[in-house]
TILUMPA-382811 format. One record per residue (C-alpha): residue number from 1; residue in three letters; chain; x, y, z. Coordinates in steps of 0.05 Angstrom, whole numbers, padded with zeros to 5 digits. Example, Ala and Ser with C-alpha at 12.3 -4.5 7.8 and 13.67 -1.06 7.14 Angstrom:
# TILUMPA-382811
NODE num residuo cadena     px     py     pz
NODE   1     ALA      A  00246 -00090  00156
NODE   2     SER      A  00273 -00021  00143
This chain:
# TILUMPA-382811
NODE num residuo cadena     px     py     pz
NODE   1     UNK      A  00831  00370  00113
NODE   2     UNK      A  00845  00389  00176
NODE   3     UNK      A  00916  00440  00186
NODE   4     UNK      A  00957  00390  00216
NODE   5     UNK      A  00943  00345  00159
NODE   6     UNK      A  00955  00398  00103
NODE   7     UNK      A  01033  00398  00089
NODE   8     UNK      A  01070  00421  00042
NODE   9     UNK      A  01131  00392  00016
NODE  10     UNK      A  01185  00446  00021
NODE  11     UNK      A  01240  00406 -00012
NODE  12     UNK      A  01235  00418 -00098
NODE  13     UNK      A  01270  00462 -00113
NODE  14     UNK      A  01230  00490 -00169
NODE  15     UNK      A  01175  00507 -00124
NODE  16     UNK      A  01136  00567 -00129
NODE  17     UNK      A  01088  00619 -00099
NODE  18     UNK      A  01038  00644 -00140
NODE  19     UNK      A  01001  00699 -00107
NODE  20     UNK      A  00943  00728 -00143
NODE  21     UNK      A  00926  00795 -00128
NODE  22     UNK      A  00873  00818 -00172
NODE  23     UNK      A  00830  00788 -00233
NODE  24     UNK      A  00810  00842 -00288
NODE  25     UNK      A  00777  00822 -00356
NODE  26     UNK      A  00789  00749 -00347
NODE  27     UNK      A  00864  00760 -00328
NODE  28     UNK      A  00902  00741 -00265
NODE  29     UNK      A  00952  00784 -00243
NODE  30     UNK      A  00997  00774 -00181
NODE  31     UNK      A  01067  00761 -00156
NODE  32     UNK      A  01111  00701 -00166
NODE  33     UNK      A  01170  00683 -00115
NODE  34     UNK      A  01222  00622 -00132
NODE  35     UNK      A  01276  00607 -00087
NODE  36     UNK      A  01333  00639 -00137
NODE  37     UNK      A  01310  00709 -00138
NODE  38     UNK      A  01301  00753 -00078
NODE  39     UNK      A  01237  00801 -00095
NODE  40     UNK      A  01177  00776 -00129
NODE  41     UNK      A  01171  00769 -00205
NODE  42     UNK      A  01114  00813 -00220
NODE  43     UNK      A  01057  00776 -00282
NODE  44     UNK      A  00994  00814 -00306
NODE  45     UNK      A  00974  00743 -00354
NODE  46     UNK      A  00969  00672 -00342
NODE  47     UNK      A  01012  00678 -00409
NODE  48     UNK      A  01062  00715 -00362
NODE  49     UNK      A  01057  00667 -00317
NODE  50     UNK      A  01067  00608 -00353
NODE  51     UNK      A  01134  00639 -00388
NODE  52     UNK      A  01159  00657 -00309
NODE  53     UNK      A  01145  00581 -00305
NODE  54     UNK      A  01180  00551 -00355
NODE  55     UNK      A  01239  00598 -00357
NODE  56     UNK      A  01259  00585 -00284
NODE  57     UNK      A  01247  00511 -00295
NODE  58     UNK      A  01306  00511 -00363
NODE  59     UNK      A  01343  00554 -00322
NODE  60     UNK      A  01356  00505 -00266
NODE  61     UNK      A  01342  00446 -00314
NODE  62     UNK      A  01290  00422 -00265
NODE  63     UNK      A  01242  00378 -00291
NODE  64     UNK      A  01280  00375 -00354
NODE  65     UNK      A  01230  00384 -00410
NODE  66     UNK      A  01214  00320 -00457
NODE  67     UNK      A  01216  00362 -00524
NODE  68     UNK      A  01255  00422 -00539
NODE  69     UNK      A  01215  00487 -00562
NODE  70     UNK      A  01235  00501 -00629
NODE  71     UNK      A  01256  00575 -00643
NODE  72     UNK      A  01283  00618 -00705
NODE  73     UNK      A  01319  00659 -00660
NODE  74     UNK      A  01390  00649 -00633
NODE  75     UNK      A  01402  00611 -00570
NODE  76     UNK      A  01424  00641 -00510
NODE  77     UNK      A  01468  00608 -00460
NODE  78     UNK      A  01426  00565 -00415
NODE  79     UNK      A  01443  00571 -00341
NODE  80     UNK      A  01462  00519 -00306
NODE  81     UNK      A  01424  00504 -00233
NODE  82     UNK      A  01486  00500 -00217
NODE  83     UNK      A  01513  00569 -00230
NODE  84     UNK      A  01438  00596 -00199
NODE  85     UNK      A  01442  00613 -00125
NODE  86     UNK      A  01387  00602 -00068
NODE  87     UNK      A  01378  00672 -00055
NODE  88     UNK      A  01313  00654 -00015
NODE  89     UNK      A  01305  00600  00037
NODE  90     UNK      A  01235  00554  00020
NODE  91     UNK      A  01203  00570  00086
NODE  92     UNK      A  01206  00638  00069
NODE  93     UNK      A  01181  00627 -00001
NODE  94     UNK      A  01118  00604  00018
NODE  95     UNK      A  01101  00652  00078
NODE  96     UNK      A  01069  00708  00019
NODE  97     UNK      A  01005  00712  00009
NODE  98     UNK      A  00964  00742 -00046
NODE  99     UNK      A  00900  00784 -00045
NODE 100     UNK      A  00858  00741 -00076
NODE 101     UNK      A  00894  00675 -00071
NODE 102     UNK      A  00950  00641 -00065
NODE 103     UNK      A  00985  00581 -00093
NODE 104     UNK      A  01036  00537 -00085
NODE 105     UNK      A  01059  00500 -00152
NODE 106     UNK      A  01112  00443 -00152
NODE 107     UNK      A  01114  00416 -00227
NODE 108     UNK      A  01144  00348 -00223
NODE 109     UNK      A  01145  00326 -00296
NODE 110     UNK      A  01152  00362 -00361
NODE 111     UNK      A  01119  00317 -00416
NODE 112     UNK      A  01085  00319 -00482
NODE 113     UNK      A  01108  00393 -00481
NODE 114     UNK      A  01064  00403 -00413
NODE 115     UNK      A  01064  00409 -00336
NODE 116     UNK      A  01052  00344 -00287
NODE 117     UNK      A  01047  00368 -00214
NODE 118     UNK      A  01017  00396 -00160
NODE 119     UNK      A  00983  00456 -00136
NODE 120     UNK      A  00966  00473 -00062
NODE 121     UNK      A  00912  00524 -00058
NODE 122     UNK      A  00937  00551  00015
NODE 123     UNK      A  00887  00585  00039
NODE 124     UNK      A  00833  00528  00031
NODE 125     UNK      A  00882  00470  00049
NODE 126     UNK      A  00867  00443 -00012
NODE 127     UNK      A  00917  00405 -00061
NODE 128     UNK      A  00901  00389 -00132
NODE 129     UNK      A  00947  00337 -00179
NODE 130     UNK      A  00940  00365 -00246
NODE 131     UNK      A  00965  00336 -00322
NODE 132     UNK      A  00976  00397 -00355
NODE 133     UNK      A  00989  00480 -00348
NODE 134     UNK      A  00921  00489 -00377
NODE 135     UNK      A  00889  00449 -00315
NODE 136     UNK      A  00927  00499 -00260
NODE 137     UNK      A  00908  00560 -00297
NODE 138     UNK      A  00835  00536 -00298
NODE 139     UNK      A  00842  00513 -00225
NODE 140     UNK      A  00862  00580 -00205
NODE 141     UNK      A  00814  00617 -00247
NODE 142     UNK      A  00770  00572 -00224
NODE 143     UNK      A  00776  00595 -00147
NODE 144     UNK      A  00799  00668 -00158
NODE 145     UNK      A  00737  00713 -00159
């Protein structure tokens, strides 16, 4: 794809920037920015990663999940997306870039207690659909050296 073909939808607002900034024994470890926090959310494991996910996405209640985790533990108060603040416009989200790679992840659908989306691999102009958070981790992986 050529750069005036390569867009990126701007709009979700449960998009994020994954910037990766080094890979050591198998593990990613980078910077994440959302729109409702102002400095990047540091992760040293796609484990990290994945919980940075998830917790922004019950936070604003955006894709509401199809099954509810189960815990032993007590609840806390969810947050409404309501009661969450845009603390960072999107155009500024995605102007970081990471060291080894960067990423741009817009989850659509949370089914069968998984991700549907799509991830932009910026730097490439490359965009991947994907079925589940085990197929963006191994896409990133994948093109992170």
């Amino acid at each position: 794809m050529t750069s005036n073909q390569f867009r990126i939808n701007i709009s979700p607002p449960n998009l994020m920037n994954i910037c990766v900034d080094s890979k050591a024994n198998g593990e990613i470890c980078g910077r994440v920015y959302h729109c409702y926090a102002e400095n990047a959310i540091p992760f040293t494991s796609v484990v990290e990663l994945i919980n940075i996910a998830d917790k922004l996405f019950d936070d604003i209640q955006y894709p509401q999940a199809s099954t509810k985790t189960r815990t032993f533990e007590e609840k806390q108060e969810i947050r409404t997306s309501a009661a969450l603040e845009k603390k960072v416009s999107q155009q500024d989200l995605i102007q970081h870039r990471g060291e080894k790679g960067t990423f741009i992840l817009h989850v659509k659908f949370r089914q069968k207690s998984t991700w549907q989306g799509e991830l932009s691999w910026m730097e490439k102009e490359e965009r991947f659909e994907f079925v589940d958070s085990f197929e963006v981790i191994k896409m990133i992986d994948q093109v992170v050296v």
